[in-house]
RODO-333104 format. One record per residue (C-alpha): residue number from 1; residue in three letters; x, y, z. Coordinates in pm, 1 decimal, decimal comma. Example, Ala and Ser with C-alpha at 12.3 -4.5 7.8 and 13.67 -1.06 7.14 Angstrom:
# residues 2
     n   res       east      north         up
     1   ALA     1230,0     -450,0      780,0
     2   SER     1367,0     -106,0      714,0
END
This chain:
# residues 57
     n   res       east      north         up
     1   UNK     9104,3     3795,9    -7815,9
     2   UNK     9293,7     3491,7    -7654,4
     3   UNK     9180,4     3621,1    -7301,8
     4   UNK     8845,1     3548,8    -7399,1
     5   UNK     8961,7     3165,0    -7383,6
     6   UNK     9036,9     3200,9    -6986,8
     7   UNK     8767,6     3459,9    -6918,9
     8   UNK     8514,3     3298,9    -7039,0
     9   UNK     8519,4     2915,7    -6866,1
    10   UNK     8582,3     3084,4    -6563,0
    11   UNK     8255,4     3310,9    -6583,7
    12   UNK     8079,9     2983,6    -6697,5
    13   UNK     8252,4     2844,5    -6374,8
    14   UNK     8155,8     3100,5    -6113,3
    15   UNK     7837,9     3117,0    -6275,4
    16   UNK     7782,6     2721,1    -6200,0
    17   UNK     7901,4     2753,8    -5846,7
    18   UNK     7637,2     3033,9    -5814,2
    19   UNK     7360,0     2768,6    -6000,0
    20   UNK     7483,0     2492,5    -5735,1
    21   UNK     7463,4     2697,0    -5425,0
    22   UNK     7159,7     2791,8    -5526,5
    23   UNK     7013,5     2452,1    -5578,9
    24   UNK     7179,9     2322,9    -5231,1
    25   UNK     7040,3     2580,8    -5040,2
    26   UNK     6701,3     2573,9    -5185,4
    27   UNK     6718,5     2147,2    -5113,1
    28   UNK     6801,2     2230,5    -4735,1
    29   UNK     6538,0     2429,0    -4684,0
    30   UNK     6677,0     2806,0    -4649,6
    31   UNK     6408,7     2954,6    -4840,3
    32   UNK     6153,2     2791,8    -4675,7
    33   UNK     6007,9     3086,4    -4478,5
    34   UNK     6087,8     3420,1    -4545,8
    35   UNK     5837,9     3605,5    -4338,7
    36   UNK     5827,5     3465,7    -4007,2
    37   UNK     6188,7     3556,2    -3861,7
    38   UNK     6166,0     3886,6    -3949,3
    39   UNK     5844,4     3914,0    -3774,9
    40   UNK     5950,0     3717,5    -3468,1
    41   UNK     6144,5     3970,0    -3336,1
    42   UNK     5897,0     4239,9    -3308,6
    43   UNK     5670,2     3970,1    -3079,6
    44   UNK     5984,0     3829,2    -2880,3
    45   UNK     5931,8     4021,8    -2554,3
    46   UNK     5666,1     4263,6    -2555,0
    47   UNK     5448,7     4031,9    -2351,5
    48   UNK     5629,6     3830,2    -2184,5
    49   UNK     5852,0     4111,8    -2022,8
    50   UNK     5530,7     4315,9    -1917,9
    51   UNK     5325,6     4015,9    -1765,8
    52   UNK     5633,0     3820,8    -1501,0
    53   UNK     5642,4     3939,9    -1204,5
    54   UNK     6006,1     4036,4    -1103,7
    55   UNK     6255,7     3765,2     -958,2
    56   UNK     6320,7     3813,2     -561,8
    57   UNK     6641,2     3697,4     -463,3
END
């Protein structure tokens, strides 16, 4: 029963740290767009590999 008295600030601890990071990374901007990275990658070079010319030397 007494480890309930150290177990259970320190849950309420990590859980804050979780609630903060949260809230930081939210305020900065990291969840602003999911979508558009992932996509990005599948249009990086498909074009613009296909359409220059090779580089003479």
């Amino acid at each position: 029963m007494s480890v309930l008295y150290l177990v259970v600030p320190l849950a309420l601890l990590v859980v804050g740290a979780a609630v903060w990071a949260f809230v930081w990374a939210s305020g900065k901007g990291q969840f602003d767009d999911l979508d558009t990275p992932a996509l990005r990658m599948l249009h990086d070079d498909g074009e613009a590999s296909q359409n220059t010319p090779p580089k003479s030397e």
